[in-house]
C-alpha positions as CSV (number, residue, x, y, z in Angstrom):
1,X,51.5,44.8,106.6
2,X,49.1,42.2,106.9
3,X,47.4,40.0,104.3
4,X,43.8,40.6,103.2
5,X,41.8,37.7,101.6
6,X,39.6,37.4,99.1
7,X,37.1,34.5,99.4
8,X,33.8,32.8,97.3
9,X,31.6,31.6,100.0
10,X,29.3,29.2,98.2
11,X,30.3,26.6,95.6
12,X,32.4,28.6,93.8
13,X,31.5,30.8,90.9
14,X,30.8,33.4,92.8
15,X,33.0,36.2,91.1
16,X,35.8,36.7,92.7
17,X,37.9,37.2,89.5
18,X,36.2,40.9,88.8
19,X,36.5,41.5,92.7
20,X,40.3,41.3,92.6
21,X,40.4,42.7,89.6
22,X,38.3,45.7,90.6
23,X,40.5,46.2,94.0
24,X,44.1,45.2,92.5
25,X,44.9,48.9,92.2
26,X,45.0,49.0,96.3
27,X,47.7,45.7,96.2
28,X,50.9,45.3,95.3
29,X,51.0,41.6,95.2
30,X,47.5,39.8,94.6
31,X,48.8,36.3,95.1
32,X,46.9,32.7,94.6
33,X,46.8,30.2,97.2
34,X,44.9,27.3,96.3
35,X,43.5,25.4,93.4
36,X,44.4,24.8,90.3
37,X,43.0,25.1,86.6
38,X,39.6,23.6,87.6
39,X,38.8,27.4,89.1
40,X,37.7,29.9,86.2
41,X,37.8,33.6,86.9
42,X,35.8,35.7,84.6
43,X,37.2,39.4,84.1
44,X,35.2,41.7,81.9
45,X,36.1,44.8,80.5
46,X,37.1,47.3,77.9
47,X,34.1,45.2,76.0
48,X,36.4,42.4,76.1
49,X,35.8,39.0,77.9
50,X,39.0,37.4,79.9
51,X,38.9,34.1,81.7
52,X,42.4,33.1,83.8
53,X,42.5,29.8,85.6
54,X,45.5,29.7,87.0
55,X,47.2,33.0,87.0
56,X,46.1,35.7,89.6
57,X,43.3,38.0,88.6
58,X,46.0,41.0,88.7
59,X,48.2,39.9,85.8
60,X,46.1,43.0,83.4
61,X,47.6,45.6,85.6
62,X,51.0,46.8,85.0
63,X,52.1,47.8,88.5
64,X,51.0,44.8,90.4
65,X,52.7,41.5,91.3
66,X,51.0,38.5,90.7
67,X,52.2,35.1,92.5
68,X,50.9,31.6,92.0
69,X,51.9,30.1,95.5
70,X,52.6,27.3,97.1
71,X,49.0,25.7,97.7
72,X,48.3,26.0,93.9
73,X,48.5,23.6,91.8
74,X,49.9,24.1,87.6
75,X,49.1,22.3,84.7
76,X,51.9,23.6,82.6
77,X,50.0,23.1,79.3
78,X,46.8,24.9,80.1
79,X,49.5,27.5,81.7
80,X,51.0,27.9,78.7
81,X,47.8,28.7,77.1
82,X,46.8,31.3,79.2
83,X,50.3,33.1,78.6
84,X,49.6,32.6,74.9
85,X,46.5,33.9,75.3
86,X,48.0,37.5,77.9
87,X,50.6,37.8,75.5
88,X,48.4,38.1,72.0
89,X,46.5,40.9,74.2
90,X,50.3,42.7,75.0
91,X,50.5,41.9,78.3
92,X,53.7,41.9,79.6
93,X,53.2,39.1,82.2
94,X,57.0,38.0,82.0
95,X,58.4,41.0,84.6
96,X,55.1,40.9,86.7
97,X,54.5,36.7,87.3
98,X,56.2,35.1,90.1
99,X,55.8,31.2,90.4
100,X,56.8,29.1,94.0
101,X,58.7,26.6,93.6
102,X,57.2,24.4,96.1
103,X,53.7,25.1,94.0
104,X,52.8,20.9,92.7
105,X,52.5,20.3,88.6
106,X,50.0,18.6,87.1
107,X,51.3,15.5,84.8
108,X,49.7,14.2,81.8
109,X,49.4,10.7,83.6
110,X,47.0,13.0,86.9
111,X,44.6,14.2,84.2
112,X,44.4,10.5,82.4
113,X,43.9,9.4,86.2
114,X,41.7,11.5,87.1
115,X,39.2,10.6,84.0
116,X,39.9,6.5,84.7
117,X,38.5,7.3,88.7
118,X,35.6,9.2,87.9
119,X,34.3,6.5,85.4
120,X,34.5,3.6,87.3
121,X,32.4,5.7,90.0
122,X,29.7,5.3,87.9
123,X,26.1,7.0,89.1
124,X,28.3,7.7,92.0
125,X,30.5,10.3,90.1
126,X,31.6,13.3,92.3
127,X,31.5,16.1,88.9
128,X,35.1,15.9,89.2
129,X,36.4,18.7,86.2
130,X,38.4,16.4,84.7
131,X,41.8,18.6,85.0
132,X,44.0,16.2,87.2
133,X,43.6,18.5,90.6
134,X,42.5,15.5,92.9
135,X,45.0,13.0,92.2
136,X,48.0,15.5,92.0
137,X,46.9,16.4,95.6
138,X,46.9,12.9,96.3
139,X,51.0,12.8,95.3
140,X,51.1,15.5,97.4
141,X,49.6,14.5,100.5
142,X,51.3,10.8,99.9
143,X,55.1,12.2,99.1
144,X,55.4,11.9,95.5
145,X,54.7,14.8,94.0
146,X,56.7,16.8,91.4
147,X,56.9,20.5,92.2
148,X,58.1,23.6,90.3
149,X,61.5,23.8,91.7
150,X,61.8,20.1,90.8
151,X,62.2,21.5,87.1
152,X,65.5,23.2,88.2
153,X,67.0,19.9,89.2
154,X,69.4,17.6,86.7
155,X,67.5,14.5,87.6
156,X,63.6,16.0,87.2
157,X,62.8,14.0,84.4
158,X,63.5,10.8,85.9
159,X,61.7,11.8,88.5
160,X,58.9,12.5,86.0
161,X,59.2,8.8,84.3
162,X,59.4,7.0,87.9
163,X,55.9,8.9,88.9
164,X,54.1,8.7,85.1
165,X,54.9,4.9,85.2
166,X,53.1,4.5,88.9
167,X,50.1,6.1,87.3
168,X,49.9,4.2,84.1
169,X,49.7,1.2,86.5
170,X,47.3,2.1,88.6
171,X,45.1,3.5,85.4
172,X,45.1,0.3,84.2
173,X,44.1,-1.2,87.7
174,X,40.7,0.6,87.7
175,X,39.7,-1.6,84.5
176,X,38.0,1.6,82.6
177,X,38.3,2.4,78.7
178,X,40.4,5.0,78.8
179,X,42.3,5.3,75.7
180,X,45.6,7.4,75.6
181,X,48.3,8.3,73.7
182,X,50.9,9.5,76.5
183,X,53.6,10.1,74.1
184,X,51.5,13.0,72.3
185,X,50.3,14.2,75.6
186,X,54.0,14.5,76.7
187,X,55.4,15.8,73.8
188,X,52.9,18.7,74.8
189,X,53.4,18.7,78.4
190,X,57.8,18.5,77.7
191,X,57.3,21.9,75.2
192,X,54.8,24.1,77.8
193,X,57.5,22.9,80.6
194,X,60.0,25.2,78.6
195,X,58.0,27.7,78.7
196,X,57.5,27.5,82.8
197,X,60.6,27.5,83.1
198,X,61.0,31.1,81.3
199,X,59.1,32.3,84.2
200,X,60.7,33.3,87.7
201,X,60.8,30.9,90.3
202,X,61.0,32.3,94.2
203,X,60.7,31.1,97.4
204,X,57.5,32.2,98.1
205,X,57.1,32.4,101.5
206,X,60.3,34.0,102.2
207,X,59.3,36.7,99.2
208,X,56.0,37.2,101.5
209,X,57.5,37.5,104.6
210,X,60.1,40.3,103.2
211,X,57.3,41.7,101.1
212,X,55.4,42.2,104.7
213,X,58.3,43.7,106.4
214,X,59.0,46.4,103.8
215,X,55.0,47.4,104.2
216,X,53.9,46.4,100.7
217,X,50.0,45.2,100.2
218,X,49.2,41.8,99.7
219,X,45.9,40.3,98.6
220,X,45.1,36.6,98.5
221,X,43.2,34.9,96.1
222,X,40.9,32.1,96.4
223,X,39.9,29.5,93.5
224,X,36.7,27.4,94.6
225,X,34.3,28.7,97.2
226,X,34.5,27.7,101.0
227,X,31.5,25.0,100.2
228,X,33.6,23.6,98.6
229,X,36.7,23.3,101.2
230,X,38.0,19.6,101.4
231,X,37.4,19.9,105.5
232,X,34.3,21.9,105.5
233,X,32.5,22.2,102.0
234,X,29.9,19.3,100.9
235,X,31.9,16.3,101.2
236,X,32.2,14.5,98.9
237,X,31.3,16.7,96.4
238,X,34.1,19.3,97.3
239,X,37.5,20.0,95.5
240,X,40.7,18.5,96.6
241,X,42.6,21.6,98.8
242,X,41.5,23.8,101.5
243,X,39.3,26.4,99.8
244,X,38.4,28.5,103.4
245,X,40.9,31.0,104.9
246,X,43.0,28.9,106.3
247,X,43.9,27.4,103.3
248,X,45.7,31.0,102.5
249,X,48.3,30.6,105.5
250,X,49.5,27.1,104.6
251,X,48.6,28.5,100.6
252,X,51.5,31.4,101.0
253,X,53.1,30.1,104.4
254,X,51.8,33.5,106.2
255,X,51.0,32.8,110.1
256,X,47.4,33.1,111.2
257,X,47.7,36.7,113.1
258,X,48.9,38.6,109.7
259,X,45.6,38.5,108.4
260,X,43.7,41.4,107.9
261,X,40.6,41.6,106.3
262,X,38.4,38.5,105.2
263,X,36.4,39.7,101.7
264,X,33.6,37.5,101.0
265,X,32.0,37.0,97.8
266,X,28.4,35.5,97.4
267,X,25.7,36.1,94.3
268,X,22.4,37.0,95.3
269,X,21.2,33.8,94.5
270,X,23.0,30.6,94.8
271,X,24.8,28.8,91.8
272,X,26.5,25.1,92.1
273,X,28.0,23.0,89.0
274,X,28.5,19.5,89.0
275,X,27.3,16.8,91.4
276,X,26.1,17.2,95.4
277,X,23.5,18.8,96.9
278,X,21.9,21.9,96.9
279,X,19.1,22.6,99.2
280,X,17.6,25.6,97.8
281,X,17.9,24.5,94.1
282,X,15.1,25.6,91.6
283,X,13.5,23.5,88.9
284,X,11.3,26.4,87.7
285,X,10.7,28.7,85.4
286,X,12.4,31.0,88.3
287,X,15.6,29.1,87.9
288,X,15.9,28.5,84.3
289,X,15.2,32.5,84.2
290,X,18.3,32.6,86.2
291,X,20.3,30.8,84.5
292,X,19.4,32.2,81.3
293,X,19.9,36.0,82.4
294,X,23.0,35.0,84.5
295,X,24.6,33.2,81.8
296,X,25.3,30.8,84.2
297,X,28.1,28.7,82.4
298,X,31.1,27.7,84.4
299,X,34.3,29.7,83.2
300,X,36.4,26.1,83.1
301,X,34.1,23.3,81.5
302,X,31.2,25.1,80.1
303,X,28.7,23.1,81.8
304,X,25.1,24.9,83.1
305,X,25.1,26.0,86.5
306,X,22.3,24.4,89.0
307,X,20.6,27.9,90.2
308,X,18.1,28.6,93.3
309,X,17.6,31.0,95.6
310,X,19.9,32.4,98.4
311,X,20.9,29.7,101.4
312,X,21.4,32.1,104.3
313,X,22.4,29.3,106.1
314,X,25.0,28.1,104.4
315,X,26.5,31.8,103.7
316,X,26.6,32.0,107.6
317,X,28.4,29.1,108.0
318,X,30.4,30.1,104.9
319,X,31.1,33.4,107.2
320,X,32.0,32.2,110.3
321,X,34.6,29.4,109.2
322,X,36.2,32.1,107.2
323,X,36.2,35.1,109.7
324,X,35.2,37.1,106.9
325,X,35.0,41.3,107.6
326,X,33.5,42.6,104.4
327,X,31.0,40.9,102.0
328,X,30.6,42.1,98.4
329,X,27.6,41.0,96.7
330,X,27.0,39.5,92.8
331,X,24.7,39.6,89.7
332,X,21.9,41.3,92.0
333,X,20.8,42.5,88.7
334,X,20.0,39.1,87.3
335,X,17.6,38.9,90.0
336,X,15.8,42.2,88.0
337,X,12.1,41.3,87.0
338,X,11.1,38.8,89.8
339,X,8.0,39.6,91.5
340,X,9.3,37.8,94.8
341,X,12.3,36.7,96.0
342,X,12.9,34.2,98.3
343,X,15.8,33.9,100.9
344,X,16.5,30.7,102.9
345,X,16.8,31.3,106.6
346,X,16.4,27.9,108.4
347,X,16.0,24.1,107.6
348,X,14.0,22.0,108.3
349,X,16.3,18.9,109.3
350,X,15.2,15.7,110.2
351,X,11.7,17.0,111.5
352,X,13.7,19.7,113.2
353,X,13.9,23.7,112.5
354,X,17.3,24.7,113.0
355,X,19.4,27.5,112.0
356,X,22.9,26.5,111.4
357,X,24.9,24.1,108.6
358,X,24.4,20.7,109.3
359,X,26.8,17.8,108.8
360,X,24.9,16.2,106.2
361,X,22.3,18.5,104.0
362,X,21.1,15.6,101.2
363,X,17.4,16.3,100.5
364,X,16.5,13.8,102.7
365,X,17.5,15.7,105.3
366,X,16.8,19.2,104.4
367,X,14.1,20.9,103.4
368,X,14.3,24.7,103.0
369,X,12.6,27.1,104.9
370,X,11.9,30.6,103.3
371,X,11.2,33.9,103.9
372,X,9.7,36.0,101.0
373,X,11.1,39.4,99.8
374,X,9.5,42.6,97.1
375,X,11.4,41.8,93.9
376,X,11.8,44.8,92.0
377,X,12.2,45.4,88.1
378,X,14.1,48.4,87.5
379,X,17.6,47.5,85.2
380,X,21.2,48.4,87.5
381,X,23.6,47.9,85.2
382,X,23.4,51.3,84.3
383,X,23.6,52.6,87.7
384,X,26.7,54.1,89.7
385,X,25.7,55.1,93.0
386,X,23.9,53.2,96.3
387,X,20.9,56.2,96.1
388,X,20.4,54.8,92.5
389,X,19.4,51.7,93.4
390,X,15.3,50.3,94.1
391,X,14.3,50.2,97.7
392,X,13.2,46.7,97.2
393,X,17.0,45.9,96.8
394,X,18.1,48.1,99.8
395,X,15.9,46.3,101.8
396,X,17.1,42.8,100.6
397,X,20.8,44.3,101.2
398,X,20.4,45.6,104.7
399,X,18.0,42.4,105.6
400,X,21.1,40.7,104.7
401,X,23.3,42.7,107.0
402,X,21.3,42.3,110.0
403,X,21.3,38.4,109.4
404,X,24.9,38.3,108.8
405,X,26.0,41.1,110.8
406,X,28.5,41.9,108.2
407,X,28.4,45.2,106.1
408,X,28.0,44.5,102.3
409,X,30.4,47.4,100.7
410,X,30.6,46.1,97.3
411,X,27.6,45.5,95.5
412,X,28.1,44.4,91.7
413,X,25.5,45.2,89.0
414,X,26.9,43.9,86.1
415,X,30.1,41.7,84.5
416,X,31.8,44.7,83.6
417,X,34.7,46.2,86.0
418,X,33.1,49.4,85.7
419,X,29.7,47.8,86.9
420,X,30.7,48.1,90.5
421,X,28.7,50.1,93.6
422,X,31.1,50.9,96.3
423,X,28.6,50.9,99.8
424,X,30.7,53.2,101.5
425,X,34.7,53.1,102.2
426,X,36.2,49.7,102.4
427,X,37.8,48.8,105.9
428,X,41.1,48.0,104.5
């Protein structure tokens, strides 16, 4: 059976979490690829609120498999949290969470290095979140990294002490006040280890492969959004692993002709947190109205989401990189109540009108060109069926489609699972 993906394709926050979540009962194995605790996915209901950072968006339902793979990242004290926190709700995560072994941890001494680098940047600061991800990427991509099946080794803790030591050095080499006290922090970090290593550790490629072979159904989940990707997101301002499909094959270690179905996720307006730019971004009343009805928070650090309208360009750029087959659309009922809508569908770069992503999108460069749209003020999230919702919105959805030439088939009109309009049958 091939493996379907599930993608954000702006700068994350797109909702992904309630996606997988809504679809998990077509999967056996919904299965994480990238990222790390810096991604937040929000999954709403039975009037109750969940946010997972780490663990797949599958873990509430009882039949499905839920693996954190190779390309992720784990901070083994926030993990421990979130099992606290599925385990006060009864859920049995222990027979249904499988962890690969050549997955990366996160060490105290990443997340102390991570603060030291972004202060010493300055104005110049990239919004980093703060959780370690960037340099325990770095260790990986230089050959020092500490994995999960490291834990399973006699010698992992000197290991451990050899690496923490390197970064306490080169903490003190950027010349930053970051005070510490590494002993606590470890004393944490030693105790949620324990608990990690309660889990079940596989070989997670191999697990895949077999998985494939005996024709089980796999979905992959993605953290950030592909503008994001370290290769083709907004460079600098990106995160630190490949965000975009391909980052699923080297994520899971599945070859590039097993994939089946790209799902891409995009709100109908754009969000971004943190630093970088953002072409269409709104300083309105227009986007603090978004903001406000969106509750547009991020899931991980709590700060405000930048909001503005739709970049058409960027979401076919998003599109094409990914290969996606299917889009599913978010909060188009936070866009309830505007008179006009506006959609991005060129720039303006450099004097020039053109029509595809540039390599450099600073607001120097670009400037926006729109086309306007009938809002509509009718409320969705009471509605259950496509023939429910205003024309204004149809039009906005198929306008879309043409410009994309990708059908929409999900269309999502509120947080809660149930909040969900299916546009016909999906593909897969």
């Amino acid at each position: 059976m091939a493996v379907d993906l599930l993608l954000g394709l702006q700068w994350g926050d797109e909702g992904k979490g309630k996606i997988v979540d809504v679809l998990t009962s077509n999967y056996n194995i919904i299965a994480r690829f990238q990222g790390g605790p810096n991604a937040g996915h929000t999954l709403v209901f039975n009037g109750r609120k969940h946010v997972l950072h780490t663990i797949p968006s599958g873990i509430f339902h009882d039949d499905a498999t839920n693996l954190v793979g190779n390309g992720v990242v784990i901070d083994p004290v926030i993990f421990k949290k979130e099992l606290d926190k599925l385990e006060e709700q009864g859920v049995d995560y222990r027979k249904s969470l499988l962890i690969s072994r050549k997955a990366h941890i996160i060490l105290p001494t990443h997340r102390l290095l991570d603060a030291a680098s972004e202060a010493s940047k300055g104005k110049a600061k990239i919004g980093s979140t703060l959780k370690g991800i960037g340099p325990t990427y770095m260790d990986k991509t230089g050959r020092n990294g500490i994995r999960v099946g490291d834990l399973e080794l006699s010698d992992w803790k000197t290991r451990y002490r050899a690496l923490a030591n390197k970064h306490e050095s080169m903490i003190a080499f950027y010349n930053v006040d970051v005070q510490y006290d590494l002993a606590e922090l470890e004393k944490e970090f030693f105790e949620a280890v324990k608990v990690l290593k309660s889990l079940k550790f596989i070989d997670s490629e191999e697990y895949i492969y077999q998985a494939q072979k005996s024709g089980q159904t796999i979905l992959a989940e993605g953290a950030q959004g592909s503008l994001l990707d370290i290769d083709f997101g907004t460079y600098p301002f990106v995160t630190s692993s490949n965000t975009t499909a391909a980052g699923a094959c080297t994520g899971l270690g599945v070859s590039p002709n097993q994939i089946g179905d790209v799902f891409g996720i995009f709100k109908a307006y754009t969000t971004r947190v943190g630093s970088g730019p953002f072409p269409t971004e709104l300083f309105d009343e227009d986007g603090e109205t978004m903001a406000k009805v969106g509750n547009e928070f991020g899931a991980t650090t709590g700060r405000p989401r930048r909001c503005g309208w739709l970049d058409l360009i960027a979401l076919k750029y998003a599109c094409q990189v990914n290969g996606v087959t299917q889009l599913m659309m978010m909060k188009g009922d936070v866009l309830s109540g505007f008179k006009t809508l506006k959609v991005c569908t060129a720039y303006k770069y450099k004097g020039e009108v053109i029509k595809h992503f540039p390599y450099n999108i600073d607001p120097e460069n670009v400037e926006p060109i729109y086309t306007e749209f009938s809002g509509w003020t009718e409320d969705l999230t009471e509605m259950s069926e496509t023939s429910q919702l205003p024309k204004a919105l149809n039009e906005y959805i198929e306008f879309l489609e043409k410009e994309l030439e990708i059908p929409i088939t999900i269309v999502s009109v509120g947080p809660d699972r149930k909040q969900t309009i299916f546009r016909g049958q999906l593909v897969s």
